[in-house]
BAKOL-477664 format. One record per atom (N, C-alpha, C): x, y, z. Coordinates in steps of 0.2 Angstrom, whole numbers, padded with zeros to 4 digits, always signed. Each point is the difference from the previous one (the first is absolute). Layout:
BEGIN
XYZ;...
//
This chain:
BEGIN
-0214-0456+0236;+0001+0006+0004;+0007+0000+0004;+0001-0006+0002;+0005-0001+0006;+0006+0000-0005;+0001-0003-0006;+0005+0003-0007;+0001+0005+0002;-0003+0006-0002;-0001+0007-0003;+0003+0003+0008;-0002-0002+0006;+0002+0003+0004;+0009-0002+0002;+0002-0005-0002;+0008-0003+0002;+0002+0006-0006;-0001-0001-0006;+0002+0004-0006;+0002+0007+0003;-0004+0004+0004;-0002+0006+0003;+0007+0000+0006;+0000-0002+0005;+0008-0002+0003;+0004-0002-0002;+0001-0003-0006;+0005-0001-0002;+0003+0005-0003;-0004+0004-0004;+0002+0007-0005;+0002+0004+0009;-0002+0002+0005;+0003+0005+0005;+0003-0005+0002;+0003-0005+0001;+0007-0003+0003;+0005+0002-0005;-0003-0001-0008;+0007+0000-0002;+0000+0009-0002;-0002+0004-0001;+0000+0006+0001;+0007+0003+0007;-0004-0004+0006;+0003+0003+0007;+0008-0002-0004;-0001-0006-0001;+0009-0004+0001;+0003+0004-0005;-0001+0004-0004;+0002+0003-0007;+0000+0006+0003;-0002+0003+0003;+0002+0007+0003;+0004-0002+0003;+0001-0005+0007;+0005-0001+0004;+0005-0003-0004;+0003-0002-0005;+0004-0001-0006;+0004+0006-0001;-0006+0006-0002;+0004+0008-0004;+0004-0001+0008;-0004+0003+0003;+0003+0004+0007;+0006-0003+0004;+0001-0008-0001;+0007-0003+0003;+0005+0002-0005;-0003+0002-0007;+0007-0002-0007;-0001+0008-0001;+0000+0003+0003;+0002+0009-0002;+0007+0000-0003;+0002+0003-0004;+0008-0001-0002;+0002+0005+0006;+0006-0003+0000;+0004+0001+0007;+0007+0006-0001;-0002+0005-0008;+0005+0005-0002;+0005+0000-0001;+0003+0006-0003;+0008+0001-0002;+0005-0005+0004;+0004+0001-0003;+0007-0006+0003;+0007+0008+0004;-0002+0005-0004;+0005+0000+0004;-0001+0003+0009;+0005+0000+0003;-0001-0001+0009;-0006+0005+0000;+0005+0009-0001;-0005+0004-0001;-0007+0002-0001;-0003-0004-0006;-0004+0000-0002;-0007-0007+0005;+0006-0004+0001;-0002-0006+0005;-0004+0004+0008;+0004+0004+0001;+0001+0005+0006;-0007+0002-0001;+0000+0007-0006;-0007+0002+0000;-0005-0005+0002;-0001-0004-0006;-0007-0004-0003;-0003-0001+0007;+0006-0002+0005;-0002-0005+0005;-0002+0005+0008;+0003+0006+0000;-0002+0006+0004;-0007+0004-0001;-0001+0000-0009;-0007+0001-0001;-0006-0005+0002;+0001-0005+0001;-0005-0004+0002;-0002-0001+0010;+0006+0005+0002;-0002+0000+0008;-0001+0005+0005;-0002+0002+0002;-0003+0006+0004;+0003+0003+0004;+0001+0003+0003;+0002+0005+0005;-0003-0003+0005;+0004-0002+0007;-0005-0001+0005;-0003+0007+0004;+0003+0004+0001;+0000+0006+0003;-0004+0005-0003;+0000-0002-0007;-0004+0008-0004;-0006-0002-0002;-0003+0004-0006;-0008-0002-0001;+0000+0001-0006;-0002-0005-0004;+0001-0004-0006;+0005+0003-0005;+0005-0001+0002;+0008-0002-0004;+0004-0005+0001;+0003-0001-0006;+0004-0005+0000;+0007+0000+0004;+0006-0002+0001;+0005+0000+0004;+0004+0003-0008;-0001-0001-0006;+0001+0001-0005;+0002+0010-0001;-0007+0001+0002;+0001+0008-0001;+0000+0003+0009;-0001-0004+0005;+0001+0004+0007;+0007+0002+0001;+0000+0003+0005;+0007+0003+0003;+0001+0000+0007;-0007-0004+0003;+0001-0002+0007;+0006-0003+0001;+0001+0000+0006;+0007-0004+0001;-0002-0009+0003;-0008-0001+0000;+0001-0009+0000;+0001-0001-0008;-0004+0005-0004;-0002-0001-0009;+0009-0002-0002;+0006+0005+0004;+0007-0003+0000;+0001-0004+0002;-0001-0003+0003;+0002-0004+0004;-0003-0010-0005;-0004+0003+0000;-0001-0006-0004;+0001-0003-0008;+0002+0008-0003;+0003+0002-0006;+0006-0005+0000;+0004+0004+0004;+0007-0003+0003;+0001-0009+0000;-0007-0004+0004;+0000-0006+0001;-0002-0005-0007;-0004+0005-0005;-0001-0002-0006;+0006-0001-0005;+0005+0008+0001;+0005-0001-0002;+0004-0005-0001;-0001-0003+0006;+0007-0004+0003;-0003-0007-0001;-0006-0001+0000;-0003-0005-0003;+0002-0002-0007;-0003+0005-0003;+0003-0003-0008;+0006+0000-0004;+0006+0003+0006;+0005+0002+0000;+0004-0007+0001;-0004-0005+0005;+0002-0005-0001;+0000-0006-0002;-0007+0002-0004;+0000-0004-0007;-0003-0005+0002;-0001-0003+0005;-0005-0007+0002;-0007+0000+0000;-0005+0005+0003;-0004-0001-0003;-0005+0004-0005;-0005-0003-0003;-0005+0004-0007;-0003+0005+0004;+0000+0006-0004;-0007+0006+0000;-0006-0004+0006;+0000-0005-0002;-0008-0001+0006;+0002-0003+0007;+0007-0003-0002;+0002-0003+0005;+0000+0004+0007;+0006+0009-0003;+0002+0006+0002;-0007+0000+0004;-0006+0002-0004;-0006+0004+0002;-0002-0005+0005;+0000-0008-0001;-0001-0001+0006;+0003-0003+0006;+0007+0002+0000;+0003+0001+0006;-0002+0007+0002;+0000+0005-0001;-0002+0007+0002;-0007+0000+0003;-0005-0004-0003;-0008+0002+0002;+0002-0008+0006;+0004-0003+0001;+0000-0006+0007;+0002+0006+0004;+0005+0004-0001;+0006+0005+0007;-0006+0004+0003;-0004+0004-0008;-0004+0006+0004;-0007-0003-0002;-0003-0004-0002;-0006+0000-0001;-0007-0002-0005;-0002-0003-0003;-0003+0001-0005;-0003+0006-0002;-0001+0006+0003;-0004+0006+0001;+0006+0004-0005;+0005-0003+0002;+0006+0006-0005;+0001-0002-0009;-0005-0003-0002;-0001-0003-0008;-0003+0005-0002;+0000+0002-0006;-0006+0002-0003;-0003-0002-0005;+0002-0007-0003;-0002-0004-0003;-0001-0005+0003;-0007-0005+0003;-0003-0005+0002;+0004-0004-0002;+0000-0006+0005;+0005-0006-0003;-0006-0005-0004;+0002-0005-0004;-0003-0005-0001;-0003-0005+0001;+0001-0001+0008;+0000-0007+0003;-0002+0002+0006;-0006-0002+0003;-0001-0001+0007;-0008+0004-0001;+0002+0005+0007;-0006+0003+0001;+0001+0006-0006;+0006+0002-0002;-0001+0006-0005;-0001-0001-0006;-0001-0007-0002;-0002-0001-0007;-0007-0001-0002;-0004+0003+0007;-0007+0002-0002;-0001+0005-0004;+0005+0005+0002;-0002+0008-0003;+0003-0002-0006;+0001-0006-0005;+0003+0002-0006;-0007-0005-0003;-0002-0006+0005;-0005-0005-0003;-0008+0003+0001;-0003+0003+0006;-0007+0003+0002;-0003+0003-0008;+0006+0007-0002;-0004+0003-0004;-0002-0004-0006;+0004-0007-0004;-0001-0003-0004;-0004-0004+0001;-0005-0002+0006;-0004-0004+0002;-0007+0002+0000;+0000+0008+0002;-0005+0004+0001;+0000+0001-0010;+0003+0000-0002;-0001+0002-0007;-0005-0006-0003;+0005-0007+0000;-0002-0003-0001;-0007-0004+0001;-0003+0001+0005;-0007+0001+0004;-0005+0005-0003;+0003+0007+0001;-0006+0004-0005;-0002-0002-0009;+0007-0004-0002;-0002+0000-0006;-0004-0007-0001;+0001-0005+0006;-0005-0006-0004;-0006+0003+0005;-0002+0003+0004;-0006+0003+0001;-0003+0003-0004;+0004+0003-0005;-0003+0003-0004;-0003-0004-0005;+0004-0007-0002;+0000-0003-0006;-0008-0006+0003;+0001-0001+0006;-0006-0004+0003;-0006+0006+0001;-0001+0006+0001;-0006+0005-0001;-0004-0002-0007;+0007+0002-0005;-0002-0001-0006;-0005-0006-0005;+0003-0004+0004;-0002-0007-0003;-0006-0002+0004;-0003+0003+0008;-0005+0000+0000;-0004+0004-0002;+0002+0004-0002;-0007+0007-0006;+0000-0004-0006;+0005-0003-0003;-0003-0004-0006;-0003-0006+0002;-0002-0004+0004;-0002-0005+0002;-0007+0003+0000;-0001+0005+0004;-0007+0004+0002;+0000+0003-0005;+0002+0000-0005;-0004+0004-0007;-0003-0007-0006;+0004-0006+0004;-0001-0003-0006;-0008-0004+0003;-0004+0001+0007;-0006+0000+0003;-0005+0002-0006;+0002+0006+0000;-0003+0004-0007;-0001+0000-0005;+0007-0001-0002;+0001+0001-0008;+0001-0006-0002;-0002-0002-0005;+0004-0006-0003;+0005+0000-0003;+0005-0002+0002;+0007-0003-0003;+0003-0007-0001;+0005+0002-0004;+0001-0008-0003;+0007-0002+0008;-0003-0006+0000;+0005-0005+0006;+0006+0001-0003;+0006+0001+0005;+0007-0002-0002;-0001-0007+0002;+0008-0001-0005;+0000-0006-0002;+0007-0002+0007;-0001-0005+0003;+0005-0002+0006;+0007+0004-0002;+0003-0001-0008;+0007+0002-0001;-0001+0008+0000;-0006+0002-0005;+0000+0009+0003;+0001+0003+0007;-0005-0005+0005;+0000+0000+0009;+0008+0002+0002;+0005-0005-0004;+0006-0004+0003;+0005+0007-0002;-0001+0002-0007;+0001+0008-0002;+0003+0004+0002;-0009+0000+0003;-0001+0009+0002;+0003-0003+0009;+0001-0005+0004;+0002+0000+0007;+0008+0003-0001;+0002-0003-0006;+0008-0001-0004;+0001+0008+0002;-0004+0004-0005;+0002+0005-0001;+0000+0003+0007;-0006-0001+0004;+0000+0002+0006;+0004+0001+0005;+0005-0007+0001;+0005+0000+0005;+0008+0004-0004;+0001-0001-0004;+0004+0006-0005;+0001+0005+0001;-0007+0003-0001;-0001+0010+0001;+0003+0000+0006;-0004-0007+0007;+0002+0003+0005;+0009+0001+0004;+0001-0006-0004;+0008-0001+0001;+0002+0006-0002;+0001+0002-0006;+0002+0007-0002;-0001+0005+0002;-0007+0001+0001;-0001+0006+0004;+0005-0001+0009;-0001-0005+0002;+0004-0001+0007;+0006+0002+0000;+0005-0005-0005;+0007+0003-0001;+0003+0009-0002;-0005+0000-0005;+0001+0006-0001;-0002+0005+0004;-0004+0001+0007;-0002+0004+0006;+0007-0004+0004;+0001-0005+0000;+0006-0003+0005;+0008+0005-0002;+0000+0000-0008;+0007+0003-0001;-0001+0008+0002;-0004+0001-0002;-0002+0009+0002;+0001+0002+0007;-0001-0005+0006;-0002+0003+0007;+0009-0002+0002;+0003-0006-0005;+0007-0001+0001;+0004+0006+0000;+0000+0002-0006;+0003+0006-0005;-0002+0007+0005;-0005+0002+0001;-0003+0006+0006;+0003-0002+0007;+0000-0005+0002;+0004-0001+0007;+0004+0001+0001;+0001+0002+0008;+0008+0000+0000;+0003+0010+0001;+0004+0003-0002;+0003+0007+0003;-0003+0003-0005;-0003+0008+0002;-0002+0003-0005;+0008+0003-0002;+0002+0004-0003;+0004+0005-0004;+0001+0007+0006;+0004+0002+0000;+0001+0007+0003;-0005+0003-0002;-0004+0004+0003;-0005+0007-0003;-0007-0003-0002;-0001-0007+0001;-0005-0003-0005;-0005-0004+0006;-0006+0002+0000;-0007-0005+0003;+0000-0008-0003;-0004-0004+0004;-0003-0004-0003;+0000-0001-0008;-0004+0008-0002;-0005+0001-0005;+0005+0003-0004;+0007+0002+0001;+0006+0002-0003;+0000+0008-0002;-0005+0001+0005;+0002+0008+0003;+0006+0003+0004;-0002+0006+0001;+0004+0005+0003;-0003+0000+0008;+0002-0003+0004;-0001-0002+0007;+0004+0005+0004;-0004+0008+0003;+0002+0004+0005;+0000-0003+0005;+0007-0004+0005;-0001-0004+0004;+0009+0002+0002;+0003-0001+0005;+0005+0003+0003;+0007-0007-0003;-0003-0006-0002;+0004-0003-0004;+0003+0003-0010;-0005+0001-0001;-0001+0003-0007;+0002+0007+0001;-0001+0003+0004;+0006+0008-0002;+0005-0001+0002;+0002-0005+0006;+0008-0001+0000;+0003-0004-0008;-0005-0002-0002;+0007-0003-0004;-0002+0005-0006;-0003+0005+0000;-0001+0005-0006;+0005+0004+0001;+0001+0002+0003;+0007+0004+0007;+0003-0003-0003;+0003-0007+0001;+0006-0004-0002;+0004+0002-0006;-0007-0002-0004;+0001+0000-0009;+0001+0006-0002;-0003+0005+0002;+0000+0007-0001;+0008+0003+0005;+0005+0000+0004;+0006+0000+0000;+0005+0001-0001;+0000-0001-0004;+0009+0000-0004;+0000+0004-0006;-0006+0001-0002;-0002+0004-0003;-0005+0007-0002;-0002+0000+0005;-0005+0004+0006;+0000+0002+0006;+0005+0004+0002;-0001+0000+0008;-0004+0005+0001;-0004+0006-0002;-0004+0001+0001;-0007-0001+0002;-0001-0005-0005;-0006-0004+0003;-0001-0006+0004;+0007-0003-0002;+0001-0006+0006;-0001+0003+0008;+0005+0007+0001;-0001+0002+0007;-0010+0002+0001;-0003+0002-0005;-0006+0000+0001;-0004-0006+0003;+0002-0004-0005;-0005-0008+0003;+0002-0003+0005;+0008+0002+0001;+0001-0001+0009;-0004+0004+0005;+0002+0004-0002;-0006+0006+0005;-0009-0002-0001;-0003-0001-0004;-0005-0004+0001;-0001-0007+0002;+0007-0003+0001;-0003-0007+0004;+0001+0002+0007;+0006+0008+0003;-0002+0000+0006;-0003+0004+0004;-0007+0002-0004;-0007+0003+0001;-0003-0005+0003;+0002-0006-0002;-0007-0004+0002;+0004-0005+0005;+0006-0002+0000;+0006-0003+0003;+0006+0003+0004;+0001+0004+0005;+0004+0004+0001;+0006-0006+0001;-0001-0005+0002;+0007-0003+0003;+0001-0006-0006;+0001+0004-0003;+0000-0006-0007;+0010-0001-0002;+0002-0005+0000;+0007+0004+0001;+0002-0001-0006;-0005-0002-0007;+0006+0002-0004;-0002+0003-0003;-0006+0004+0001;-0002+0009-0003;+0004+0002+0004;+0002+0001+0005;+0002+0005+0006;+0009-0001-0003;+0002-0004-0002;+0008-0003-0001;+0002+0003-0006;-0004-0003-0005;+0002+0005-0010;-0004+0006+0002;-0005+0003+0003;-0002+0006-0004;+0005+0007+0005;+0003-0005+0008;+0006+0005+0002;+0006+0001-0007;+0002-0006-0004;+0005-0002-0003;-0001+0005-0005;-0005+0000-0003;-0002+0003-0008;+0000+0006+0004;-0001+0003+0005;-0002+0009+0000;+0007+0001+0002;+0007-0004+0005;+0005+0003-0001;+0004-0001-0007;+0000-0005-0002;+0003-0001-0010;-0004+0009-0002;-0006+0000+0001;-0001+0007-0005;+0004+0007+0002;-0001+0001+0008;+0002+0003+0002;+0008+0004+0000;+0003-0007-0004;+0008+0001+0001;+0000+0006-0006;-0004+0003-0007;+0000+0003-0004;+0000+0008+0003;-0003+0000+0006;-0002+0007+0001;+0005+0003+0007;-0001+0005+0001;+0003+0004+0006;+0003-0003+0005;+0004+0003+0003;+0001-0004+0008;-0005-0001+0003;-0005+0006+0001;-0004+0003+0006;-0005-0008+0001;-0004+0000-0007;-0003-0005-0004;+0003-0008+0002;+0006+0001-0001;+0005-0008+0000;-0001-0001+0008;+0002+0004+0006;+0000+0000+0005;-0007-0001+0004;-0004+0002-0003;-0006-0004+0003;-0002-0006-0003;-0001-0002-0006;+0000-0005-0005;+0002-0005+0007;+0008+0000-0001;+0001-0004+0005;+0000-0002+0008;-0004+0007+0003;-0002-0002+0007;-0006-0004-0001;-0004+0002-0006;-0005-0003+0000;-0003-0010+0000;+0007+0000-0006;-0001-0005-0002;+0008-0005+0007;+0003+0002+0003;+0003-0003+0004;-0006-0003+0005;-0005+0004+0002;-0006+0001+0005;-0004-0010-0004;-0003+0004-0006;-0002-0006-0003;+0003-0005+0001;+0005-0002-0002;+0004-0008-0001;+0002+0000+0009;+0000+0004+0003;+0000-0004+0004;-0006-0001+0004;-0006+0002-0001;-0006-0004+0003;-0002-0004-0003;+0002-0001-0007;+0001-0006-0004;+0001-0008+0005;+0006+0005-0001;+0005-0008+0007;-0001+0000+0006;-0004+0004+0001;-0006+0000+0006;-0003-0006+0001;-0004+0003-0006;-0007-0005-0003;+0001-0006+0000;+0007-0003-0007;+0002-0008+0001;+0007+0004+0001;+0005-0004+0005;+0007+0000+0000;+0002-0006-0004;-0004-0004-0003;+0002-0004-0003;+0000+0001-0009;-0003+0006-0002;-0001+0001-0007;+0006+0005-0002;+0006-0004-0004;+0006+0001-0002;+0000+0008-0004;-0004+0001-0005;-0001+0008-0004;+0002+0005+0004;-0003-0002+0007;+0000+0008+0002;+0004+0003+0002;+0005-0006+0004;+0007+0000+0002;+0004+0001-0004;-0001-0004-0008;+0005+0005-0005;+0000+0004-0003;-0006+0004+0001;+0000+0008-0003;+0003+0004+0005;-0002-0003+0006;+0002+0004+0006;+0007+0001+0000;+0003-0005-0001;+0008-0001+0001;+0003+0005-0006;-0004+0000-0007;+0002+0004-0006;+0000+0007+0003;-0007+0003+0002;-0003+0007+0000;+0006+0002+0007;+0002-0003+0005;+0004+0001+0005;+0006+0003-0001;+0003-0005-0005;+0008+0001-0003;+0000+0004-0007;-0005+0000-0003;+0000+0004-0007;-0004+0007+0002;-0002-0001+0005;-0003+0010+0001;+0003+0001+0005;-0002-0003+0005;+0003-0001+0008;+0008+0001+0001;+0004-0002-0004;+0007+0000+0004;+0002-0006+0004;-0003-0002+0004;-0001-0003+0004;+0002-0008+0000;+0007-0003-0004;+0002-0005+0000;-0001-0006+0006;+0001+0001+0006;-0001-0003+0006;-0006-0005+0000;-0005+0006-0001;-0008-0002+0000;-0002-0004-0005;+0003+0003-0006;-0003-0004-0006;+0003-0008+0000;+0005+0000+0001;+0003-0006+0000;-0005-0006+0004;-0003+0003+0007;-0003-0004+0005;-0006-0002-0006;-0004+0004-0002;-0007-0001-0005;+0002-0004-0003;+0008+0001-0004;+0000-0004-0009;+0000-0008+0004;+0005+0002+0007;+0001-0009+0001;-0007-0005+0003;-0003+0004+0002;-0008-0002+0003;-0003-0003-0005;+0001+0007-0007;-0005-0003-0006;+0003-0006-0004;+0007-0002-0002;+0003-0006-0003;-0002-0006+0007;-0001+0000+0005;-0002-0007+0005;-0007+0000-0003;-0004+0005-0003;-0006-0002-0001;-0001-0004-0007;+0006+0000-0003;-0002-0002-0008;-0004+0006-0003;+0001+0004-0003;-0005+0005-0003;-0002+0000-0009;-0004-0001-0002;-0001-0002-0006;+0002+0003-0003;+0003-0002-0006;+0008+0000-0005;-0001+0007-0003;-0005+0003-0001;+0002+0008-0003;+0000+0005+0005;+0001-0003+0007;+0001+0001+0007;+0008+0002+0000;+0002-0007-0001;+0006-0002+0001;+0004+0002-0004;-0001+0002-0007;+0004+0001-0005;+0001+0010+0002;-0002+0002+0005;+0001+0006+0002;+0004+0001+0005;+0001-0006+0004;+0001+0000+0007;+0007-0003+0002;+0002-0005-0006;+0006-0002+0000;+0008+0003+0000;-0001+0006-0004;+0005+0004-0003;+0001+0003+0005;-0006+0003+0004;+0000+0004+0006;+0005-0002+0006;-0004-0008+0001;+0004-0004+0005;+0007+0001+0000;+0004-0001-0004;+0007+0000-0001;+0001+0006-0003;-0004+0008+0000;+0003+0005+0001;+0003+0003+0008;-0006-0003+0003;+0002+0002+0008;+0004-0003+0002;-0001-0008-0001;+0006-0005+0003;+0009+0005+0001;-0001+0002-0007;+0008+0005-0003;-0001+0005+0004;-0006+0004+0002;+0000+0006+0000;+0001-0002+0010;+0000-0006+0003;-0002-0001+0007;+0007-0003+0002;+0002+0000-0004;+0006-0004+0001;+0006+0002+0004;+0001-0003+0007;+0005+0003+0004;+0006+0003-0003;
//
């Protein structure tokens, strides 16, 4: 018995230490920066938003931090986990959303493989006493020691197997869900999930993008990046049609982006559409100038930026003594 029992820990120790193996050795992705950048932004959270990544956010800490990964892999010193773990020492382990390996978070990757491993030899010890209690009964023929020695074999096998296999599973599940996607890899009505449906739908959809902006400030008035692109998207559509239309269009949206930079004065977007819509509908090079140079001190994310640059050094000409 006291065999049979070491056998039984020794299959869940070496289970645990095989999962904590997958989980330290994840390939660590793409080689080039960019792609570097991604891989390694998708694995950390937003401190300020509600379940996104800094990946898909638009907050200005989600930049901010963008920026410092940037610059990390940019300098070439340290690996993919190295990055993630200077990032989660600055703000916290909270900003992961894949558990680490090591410590106290390498329960949530070892627990479910243990509970696994436990219902299966419970099951396998149920069974063996119902045979035990049938053979009271019935007559049967004695296994022979090396059938005993067998069927134990076969026993701690299934269970290793069945452990690993729930270990990779809970691996693979762990960690950021998808833009648009539950747990369960649904469509999650939730104010992170329409922002980024908004997002995706934009470039090619303003009609419906400015809708799902307007639904997330149904339930969120002071949201500022609904309130930032669905100002942006209604004055872009509006430039198509009438003065009377254009004219309000843009008090409207001058209103928005500025209680945008209300809300954060530190969230770059609002300040550079404000500086565009100023000087591209408004006239008003003076003004704009102040917004575009607010917005570049904030670092504004690159398809931000790739708008705002040309502007910058239109006024400069256009301001020049």
């Amino acid at each position: 018995m006291l065999t049979r029992r070491r056998l039984v820990w020794v299959a869940i120790i070496v289970v645990a230490a095989g999962l904590l193996a997958f989980g330290a050795g994840r390939d660590t992705g793409p080689l080039t920066q960019q792609d570097r950048i991604d891989t390694i932004t998708k694995r950390i959270a937003c401190p300020t938003c509600d379940g996104e990544s800094i990946y898909v956010s638009r907050a200005s800490a989600s930049q901010s931090i963008r920026a410092e990964v940037a610059r990390q892999v940019g300098d070439g010193v340290r690996t993919d986990d190295e990055v993630v773990a200077y990032i989660a020492d600055r703000f916290g382990g909270e900003v992961l959303l894949l558990p680490r390996a090591t410590g106290v978070d390498a329960l949530i990757w070892v627990l479910p493989v243990v509970l696994t491993v436990v219902l299966v030899m419970a099951l396998w010890l149920a069974f063996r006493r119902w045979r035990l209690a049938s053979a009271t009964t019935t007559p049967v023929q004695v296994a022979s020691p090396s059938q005993r020695r067998r069927s134990l074999a076969i026993g701690v096998v299934l269970t290793v197997v069945v452990g690993v296999a729930g270990g990779v599973l809970v691996a693979r599940q762990a960690g950021q869900r998808l833009p648009l996607e539950t747990s369960t890899g649904g469509i999650e009505d939730s104010t992170a999930s329409i922002l980024a449906q908004a997002r995706l739908a934009g470039p090619s959809d303003v009609k419906t993008a400015i809708e799902l902006y307007s639904r997330v400030l149904e339930t969120d008035p002071d949201n500022v990046e609904a309130l930032t692109y669905r100002a942006w998207l209604v004055m872009l559509s509006a430039r198509q049609f009438d003065e009377a239309l254009r004219a309000q269009a843009f008090a409207s949206t001058v209103t928005a982006l500025g209680r945008a930079i209300q809300i954060d004065p530190e969230y770059p977007d609002a300040m550079c559409f404000l500086g565009i819509v100023v000087y591209r509908d408004g006239g008003d090079a003076a003004s704009a100038k102040e917004f575009v140079d607010r917005c570049i001190e904030r670092d504004p994310p690159v398809q931000v930026r790739g708008l705002i640059d040309a502007l910058a050094k239109e006024l400069d000409a256009e301001l020049k003594p």
